[in-house]
C-alpha positions as CSV (number, residue, x, y, z in Angstrom):
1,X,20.9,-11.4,12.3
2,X,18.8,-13.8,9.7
3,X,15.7,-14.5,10.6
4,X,16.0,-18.1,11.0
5,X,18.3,-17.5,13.7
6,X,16.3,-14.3,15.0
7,X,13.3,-16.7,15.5
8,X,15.1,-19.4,16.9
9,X,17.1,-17.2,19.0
10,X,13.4,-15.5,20.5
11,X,12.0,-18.9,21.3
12,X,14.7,-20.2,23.6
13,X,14.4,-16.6,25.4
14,X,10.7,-17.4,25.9
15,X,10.4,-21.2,26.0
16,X,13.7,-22.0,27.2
17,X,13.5,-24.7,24.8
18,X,15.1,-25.9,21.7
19,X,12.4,-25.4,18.6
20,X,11.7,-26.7,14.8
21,X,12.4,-24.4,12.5
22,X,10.3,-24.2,9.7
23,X,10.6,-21.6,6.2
24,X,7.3,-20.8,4.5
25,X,8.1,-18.6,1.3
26,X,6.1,-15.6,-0.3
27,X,4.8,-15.9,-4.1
28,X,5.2,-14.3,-7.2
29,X,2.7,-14.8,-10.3
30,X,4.6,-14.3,-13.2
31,X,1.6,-14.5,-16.2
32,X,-2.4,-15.4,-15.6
33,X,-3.7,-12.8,-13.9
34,X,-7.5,-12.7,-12.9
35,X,-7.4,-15.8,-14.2
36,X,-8.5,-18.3,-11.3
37,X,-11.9,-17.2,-10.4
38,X,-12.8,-17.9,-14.6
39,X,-11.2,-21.6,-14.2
40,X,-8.0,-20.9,-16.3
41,X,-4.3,-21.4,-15.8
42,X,-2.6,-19.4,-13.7
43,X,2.4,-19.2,-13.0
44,X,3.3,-18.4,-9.8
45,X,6.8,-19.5,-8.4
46,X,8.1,-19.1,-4.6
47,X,10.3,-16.6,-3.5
48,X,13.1,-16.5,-1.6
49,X,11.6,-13.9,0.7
50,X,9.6,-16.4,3.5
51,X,8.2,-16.3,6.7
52,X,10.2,-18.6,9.3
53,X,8.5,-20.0,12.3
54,X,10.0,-21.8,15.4
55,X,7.3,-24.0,17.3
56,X,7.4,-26.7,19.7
57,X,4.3,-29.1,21.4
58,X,3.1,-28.9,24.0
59,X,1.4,-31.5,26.7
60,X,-1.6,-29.2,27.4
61,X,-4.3,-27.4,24.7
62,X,-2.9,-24.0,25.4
63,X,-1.4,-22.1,22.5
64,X,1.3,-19.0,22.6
65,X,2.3,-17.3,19.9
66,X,4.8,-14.3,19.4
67,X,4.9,-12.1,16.4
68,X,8.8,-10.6,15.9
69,X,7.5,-8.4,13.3
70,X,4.6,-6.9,15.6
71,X,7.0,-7.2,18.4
72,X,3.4,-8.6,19.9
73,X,2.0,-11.6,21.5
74,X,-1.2,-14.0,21.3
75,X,-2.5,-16.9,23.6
76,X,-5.5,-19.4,23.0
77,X,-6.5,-22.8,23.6
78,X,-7.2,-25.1,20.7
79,X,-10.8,-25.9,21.8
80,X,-12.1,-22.5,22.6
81,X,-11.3,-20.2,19.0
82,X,-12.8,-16.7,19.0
83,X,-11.4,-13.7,16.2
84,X,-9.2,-11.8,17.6
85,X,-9.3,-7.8,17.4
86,X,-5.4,-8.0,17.1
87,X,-6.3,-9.5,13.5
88,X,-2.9,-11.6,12.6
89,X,-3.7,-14.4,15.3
90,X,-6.9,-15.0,13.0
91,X,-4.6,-16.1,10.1
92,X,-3.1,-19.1,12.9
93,X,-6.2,-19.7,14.7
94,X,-7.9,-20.2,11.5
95,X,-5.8,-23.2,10.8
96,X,-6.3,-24.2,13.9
97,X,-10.2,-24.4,13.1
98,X,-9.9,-26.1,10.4
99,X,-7.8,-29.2,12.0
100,X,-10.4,-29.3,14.9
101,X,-13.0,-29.1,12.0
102,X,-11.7,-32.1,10.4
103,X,-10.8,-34.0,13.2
104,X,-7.7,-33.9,13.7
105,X,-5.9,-34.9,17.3
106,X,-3.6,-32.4,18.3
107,X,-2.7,-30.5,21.5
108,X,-1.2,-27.1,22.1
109,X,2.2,-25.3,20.7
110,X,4.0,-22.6,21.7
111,X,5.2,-20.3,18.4
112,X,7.8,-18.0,17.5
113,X,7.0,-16.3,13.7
114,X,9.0,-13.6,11.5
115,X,10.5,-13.0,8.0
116,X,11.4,-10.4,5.2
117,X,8.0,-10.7,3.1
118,X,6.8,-7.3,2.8
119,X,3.0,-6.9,4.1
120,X,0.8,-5.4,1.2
121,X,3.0,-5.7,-1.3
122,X,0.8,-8.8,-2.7
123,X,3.1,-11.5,-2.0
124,X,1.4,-13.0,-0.1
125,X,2.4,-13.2,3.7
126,X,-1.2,-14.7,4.8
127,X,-0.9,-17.7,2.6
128,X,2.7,-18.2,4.1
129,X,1.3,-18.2,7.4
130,X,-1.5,-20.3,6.9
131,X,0.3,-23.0,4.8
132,X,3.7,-22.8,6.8
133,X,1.8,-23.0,10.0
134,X,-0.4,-26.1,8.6
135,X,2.8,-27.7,7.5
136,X,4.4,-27.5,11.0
137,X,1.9,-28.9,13.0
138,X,1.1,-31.6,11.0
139,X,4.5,-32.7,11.1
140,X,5.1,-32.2,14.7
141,X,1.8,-33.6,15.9
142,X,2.3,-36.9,12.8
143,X,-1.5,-35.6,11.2
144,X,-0.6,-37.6,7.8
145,X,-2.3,-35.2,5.9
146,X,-1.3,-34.3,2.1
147,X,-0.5,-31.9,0.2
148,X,-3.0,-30.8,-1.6
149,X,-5.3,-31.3,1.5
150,X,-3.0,-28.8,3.5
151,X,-3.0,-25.9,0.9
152,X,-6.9,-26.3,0.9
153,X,-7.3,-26.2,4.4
154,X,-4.6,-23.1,4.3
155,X,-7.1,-21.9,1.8
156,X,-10.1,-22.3,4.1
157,X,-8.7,-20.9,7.1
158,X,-8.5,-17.8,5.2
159,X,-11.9,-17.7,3.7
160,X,-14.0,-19.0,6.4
161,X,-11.7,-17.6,10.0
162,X,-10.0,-14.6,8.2
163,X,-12.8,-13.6,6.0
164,X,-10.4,-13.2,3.1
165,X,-12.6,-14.8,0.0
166,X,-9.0,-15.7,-1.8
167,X,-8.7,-17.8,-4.3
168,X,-6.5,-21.0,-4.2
169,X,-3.3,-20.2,-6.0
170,X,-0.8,-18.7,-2.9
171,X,-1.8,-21.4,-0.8
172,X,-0.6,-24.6,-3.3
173,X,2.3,-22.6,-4.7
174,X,3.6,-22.3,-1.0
175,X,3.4,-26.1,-0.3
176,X,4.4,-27.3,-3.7
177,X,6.9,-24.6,-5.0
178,X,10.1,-25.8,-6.3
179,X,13.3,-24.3,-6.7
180,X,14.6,-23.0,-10.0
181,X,10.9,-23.5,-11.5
182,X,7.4,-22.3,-12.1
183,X,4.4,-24.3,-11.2
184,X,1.3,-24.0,-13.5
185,X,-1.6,-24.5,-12.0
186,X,-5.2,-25.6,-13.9
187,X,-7.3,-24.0,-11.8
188,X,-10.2,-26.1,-12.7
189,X,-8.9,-30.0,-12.1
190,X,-6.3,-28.3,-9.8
191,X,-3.1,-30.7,-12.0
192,X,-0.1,-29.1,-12.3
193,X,3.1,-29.0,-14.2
194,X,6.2,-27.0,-13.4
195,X,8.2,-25.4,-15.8
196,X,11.6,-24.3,-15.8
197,X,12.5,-20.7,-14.8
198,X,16.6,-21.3,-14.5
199,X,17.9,-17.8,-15.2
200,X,20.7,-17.2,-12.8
201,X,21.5,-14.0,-14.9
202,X,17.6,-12.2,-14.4
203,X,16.3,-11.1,-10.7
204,X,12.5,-10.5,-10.7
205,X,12.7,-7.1,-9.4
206,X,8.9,-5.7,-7.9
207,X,8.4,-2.1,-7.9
208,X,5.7,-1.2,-4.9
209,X,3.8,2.1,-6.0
210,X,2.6,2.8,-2.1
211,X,-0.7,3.1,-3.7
212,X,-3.9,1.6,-2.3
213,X,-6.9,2.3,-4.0
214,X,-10.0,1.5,-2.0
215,X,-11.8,0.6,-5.1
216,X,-10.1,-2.7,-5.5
217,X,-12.4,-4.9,-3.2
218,X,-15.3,-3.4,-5.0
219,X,-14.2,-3.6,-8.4
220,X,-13.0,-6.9,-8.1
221,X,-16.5,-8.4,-7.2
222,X,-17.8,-6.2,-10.3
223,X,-15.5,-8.5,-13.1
224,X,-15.7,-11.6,-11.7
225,X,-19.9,-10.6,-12.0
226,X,-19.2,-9.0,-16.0
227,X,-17.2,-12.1,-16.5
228,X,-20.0,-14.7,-15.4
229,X,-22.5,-12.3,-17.1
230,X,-20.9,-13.2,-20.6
231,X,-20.7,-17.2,-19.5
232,X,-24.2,-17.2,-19.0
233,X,-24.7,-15.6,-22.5
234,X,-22.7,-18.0,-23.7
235,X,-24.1,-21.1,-22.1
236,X,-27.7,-20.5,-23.4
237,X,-26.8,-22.1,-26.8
238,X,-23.7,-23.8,-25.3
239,X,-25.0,-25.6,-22.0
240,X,-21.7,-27.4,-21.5
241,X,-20.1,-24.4,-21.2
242,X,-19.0,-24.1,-17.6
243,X,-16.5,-20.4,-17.5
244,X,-14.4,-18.6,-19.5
245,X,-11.7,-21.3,-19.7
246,X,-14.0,-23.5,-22.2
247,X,-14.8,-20.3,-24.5
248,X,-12.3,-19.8,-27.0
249,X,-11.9,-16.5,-29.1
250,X,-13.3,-17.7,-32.4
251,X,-16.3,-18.4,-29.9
252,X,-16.1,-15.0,-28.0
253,X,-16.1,-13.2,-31.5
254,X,-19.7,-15.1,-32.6
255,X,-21.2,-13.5,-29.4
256,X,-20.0,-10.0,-29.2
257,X,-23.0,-8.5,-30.7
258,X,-25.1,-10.1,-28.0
259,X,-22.9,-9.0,-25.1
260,X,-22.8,-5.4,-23.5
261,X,-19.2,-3.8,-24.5
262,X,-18.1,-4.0,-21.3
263,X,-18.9,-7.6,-20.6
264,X,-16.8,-8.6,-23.9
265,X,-13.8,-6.6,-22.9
266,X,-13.7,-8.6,-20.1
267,X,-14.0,-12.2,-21.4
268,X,-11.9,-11.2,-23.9
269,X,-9.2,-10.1,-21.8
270,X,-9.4,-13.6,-19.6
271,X,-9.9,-15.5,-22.6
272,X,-6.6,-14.4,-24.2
273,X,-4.8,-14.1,-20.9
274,X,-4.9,-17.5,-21.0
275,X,-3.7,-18.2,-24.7
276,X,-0.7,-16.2,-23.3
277,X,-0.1,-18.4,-20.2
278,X,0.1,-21.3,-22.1
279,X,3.0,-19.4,-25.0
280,X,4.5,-18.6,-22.2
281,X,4.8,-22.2,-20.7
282,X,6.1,-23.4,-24.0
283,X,8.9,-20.3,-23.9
284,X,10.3,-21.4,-21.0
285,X,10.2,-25.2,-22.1
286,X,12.9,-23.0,-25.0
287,X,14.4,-21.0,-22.4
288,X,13.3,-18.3,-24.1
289,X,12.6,-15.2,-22.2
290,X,12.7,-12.5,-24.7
291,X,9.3,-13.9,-25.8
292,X,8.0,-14.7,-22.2
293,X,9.1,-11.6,-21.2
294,X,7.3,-9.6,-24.3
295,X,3.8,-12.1,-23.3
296,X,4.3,-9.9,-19.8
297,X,3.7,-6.8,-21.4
298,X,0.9,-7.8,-23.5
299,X,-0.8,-8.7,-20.5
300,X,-0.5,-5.5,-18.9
301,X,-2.0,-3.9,-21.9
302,X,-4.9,-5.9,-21.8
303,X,-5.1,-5.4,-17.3
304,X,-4.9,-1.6,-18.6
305,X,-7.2,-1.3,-21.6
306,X,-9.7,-4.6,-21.6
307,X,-9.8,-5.4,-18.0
308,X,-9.7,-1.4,-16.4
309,X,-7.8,-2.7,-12.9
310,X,-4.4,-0.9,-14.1
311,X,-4.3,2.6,-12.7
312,X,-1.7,5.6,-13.8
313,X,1.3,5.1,-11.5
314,X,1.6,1.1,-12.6
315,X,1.6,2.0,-16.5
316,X,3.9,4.7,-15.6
317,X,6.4,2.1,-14.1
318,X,5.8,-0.4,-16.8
319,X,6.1,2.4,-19.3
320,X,9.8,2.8,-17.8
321,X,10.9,0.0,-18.4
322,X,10.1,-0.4,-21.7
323,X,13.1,0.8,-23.9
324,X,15.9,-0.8,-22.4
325,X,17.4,-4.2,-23.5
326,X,18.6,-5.5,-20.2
327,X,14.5,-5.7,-19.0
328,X,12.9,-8.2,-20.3
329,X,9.4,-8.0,-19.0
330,X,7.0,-5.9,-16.9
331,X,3.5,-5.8,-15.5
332,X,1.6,-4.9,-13.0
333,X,0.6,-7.6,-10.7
334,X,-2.0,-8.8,-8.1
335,X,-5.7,-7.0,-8.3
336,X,-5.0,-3.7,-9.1
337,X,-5.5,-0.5,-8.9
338,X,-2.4,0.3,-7.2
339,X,0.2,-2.5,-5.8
340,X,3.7,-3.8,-7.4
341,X,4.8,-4.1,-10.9
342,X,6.9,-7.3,-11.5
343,X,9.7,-6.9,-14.2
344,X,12.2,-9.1,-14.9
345,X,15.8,-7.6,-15.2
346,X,19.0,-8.6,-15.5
347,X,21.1,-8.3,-12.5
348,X,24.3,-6.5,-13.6
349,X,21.3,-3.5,-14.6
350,X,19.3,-3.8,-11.6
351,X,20.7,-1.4,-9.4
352,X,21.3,1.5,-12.5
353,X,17.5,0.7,-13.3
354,X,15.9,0.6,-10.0
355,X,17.6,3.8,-8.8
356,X,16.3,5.3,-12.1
357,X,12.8,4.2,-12.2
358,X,12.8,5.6,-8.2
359,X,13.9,8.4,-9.2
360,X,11.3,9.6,-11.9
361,X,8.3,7.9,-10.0
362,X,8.9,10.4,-7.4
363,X,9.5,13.3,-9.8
364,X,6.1,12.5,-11.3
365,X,3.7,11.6,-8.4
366,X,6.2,12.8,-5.6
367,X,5.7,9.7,-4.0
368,X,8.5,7.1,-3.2
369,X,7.9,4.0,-4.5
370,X,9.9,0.9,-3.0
371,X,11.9,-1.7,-4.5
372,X,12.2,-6.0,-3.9
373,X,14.8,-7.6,-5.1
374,X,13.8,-11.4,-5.1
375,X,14.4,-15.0,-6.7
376,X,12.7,-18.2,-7.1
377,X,12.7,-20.5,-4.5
378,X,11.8,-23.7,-2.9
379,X,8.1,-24.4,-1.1
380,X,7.6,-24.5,2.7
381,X,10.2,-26.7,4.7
382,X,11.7,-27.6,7.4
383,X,15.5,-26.1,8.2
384,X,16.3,-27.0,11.4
C-alpha cells in the first residue's frame, strides 16, 4: 500500500473520521556544502521521497498523534508542552511552541504521520516533519502565515524544542521546492532563485555507507570556529567584512601568511565552494551536466583534502564512480564523516552500477552499504 493511503487508511481506524492529507518531501543538496553557517549559497532540491500526514481539528486543546513508522503513539495538549523521552513527538510539539509563542489561535488535532524517507540518511525527515506539520495546521486552523515565516518557525522548533542547532536550508527547501528544479538559496538575505534540473534521463542515486562517526557533532563546531577564526583575521584591516561569503580568493591569498594552515584550508575550501555553486547555477541555466556534474567532484576533493570531514569509505564510493561515462557526478554529502554519497547517474546504468558499487563496498569494509533511488520533486502540499 502507498503511504498516502496507508496514513489515511490508519486515521479512519482511529478517528473514525475522514482526514487532510498532506505530502512533506525529504531534501537533497546537490553543491554548497558547509556553506550556510559562512553566509554563502547553498542547491538543494525536494525529493520525491516525503513524509505524508493525515490530520483533522479538533473542538478541544487535546492533541493525538500516531507514528506508522514507530508503530507508536503520543498525546498532549496545546497549552501544557513538556520534551518527551519518546524523542520524535519533540519535532511536532516543537511546532506547536512556536505557534503558541507567536500567538497564534489554534485548538487541538488528532494526527496520523508516515513515509519512505530513510532516518539518518541526511535527507532530512525532521525538517519534513516540522515544515509539513506547520503547513497543515496553518491551513486547517486559517493562521495566514507565509512562507518564509513557516520554514523559520520549522527552523526554530528544531533549534529551540528539539535542540538540533540546524541551519535554515531543509526547512525553506521543503516549503518552497518546486518540481523539475533546484532552488538556490543566499543564505545571507535569504533570496532565492531556482534553477532548472529537467533531466528525465539521470536519477540521483545516494549511496548510505552505514557509517556514523561520533566525531561529527564535535568536529563540526571546530570549522565553523577555524572558519570564523580566519574572518576575524580578515576583518581587522577589512571591518566590513562580515563571513567568508564577502572574502574572495585574491583576498584569501593576501592573508595566508597571517593565518594558521589549518584556518586557511578551511576558508579556502568555503570560499571556493562557493565560486563552484554559482558555475554550477549557470550549467544548469545550459543544461549542462557534464560540467555540473565534474563541479560535484571537485567539491568532494576539497570536503576531503581542505575541509577534513570526508572519511575513507565516502572517497572509496566516490572513487567508484569515477571512470564510467554514464555517472556524471559524485560526492559525499551532509556533515561528514560517514553518511551518503550523492551521484548522479543515468537510469538505464543505475541498477549495473549500484549492484557493483554494493558489491565492492562490502568486499572492502565488509559492511553493506544501502542504496536510494530518488528524483526531484515538488515542496510540501496538500493531496487530498
Amino acid at each position: 500500500m502507498k503511504f498516502p493511503d496507508a496514513v489515511k487508511e490508519k486515521f479512519q481506524k482511529i478517528f473514525n473520521e475522514e482526514p487532510l492529507v498532506i505530502r512533506s518531501p525529504g531534501r537533497v543538496n546537490l553543491i554548497g556544502e558547509h556553506t550556510d553557517y559562512n553566509l554563502g549559497y547553498v542547491l538543494p532540491g525536494a525529493i520525491e521521497k516525503a513524509i505524508y500526514f493525515a490530520v483533522s481539528s479538533r473542538e478541544d486543546k487535546n492533541c493525538k498523534l500516531y507514528s506508522l513508522d514507530m508503530n507508536d503513539s503520543y498525546e498532549f495538549t496545546t497549552e501544557n508542552l513538556t520534551k518527551s523521552p519518546k524523542g520524535w513527538p519533540n519535532y511536532l510539539m516543537g511546532v506547536v511552541d512556536q505557534l503558541n509563542k507567536m500567538g497564534c489561535k489554534f485548538n487541538g488535532f488528532n494526527c496520523v504521520f508516515g513515509g519512505d524517507i530513510p532516518i539518518g540518511a541526511g535527507l532530512s525527515s525532521s525538517a519534513a516533519i516540522e515544515a509539513g506539520l506547520a503547513f497543515t495546521l496553518n491551513h486547517i486552523f486559517n493562521l495566514g502565515i507565509d512562507k518564509l515565516s513557516l520554514v523559520k518557525l520549522s527552523q526554530k522548533a528544531e533549534n529551540q524544542f528539539v535542540g538540533v542547532n540546524c541551519g535554515i536550508m531543509d526547512q525553506y527547501i521543503n516549503v518552497f521546492g518546486k518540481q523539475g528544479h533546484l532552488l538556490r538559496i543566499d543564505c545571507r538575505s535569504l533570496e532565492y532563485e531556482y534553477f532548472p534540473f529537467n533531466f528525465d534521463n539521470v536519477s540521483i542515486v545516494l549511496f548510505n555507507t552505514n557509517v556514523s562517526h561520533s566525531l561529527a557533532s564535535s568536529e563540526y563546531n571546530q570549522r565553523r570556529k577555524e572558519c570564523n577564526d580566519g574572518v576575524e583575521i580578515i576583518k581587522k584591516d577589512h571591518p566590513q567584512i562580515e563571513s567568508l561569503r564577502d572574502v574572495s580568493i585574491e583576498l584569501l591569498e593576501k592573508y595566508k601568511s597571517k593565518m594558521e594552515p589549518v584556518v586557511y584550508k578551511r576558508c579556502k575550501y568555503a570560499v571556493e565552494e562557493n565560486i563552484r555553486l554559482l558555475k554550477a547555477c549557470e550549467a544548469l541555466n545550459k543544461s549542462d551536466l557534464k560540467t555540473f556534474g565534474a563541479l560535484m567532484y571537485q567539491t568532494h576533493e576539497g570536503l576531503n583534502r581542505d575541509y577534513e570531514v570526508s572519511c575513507k569509505e565516502l572517497d572509496y564510493l566516490v572513487d567508484l564512480t569515477k571512470e564510467n561515462s554514464k555517472i556524471y557526478g559524485s560526492r559525499m554529502m551532509g556533515g561528514g564523516f560517514g553518511g551518503c554519497t550523492i551521484n548522479l547517474i543515468e537510469n538505464s546504468a543505475v541498477e549495473k552500477v549500484s549492484k557493483n558499487i554494493l558489491a565492492e563496498y562490502e568486499k572492502k569494509f565488509q559492511k553493506k552499504a544501502d542504496v536510494y533511488i530518488t528524483s526531484i520533486s515538488s515542496g510540501t502540499g496538500i493531496i487530498s
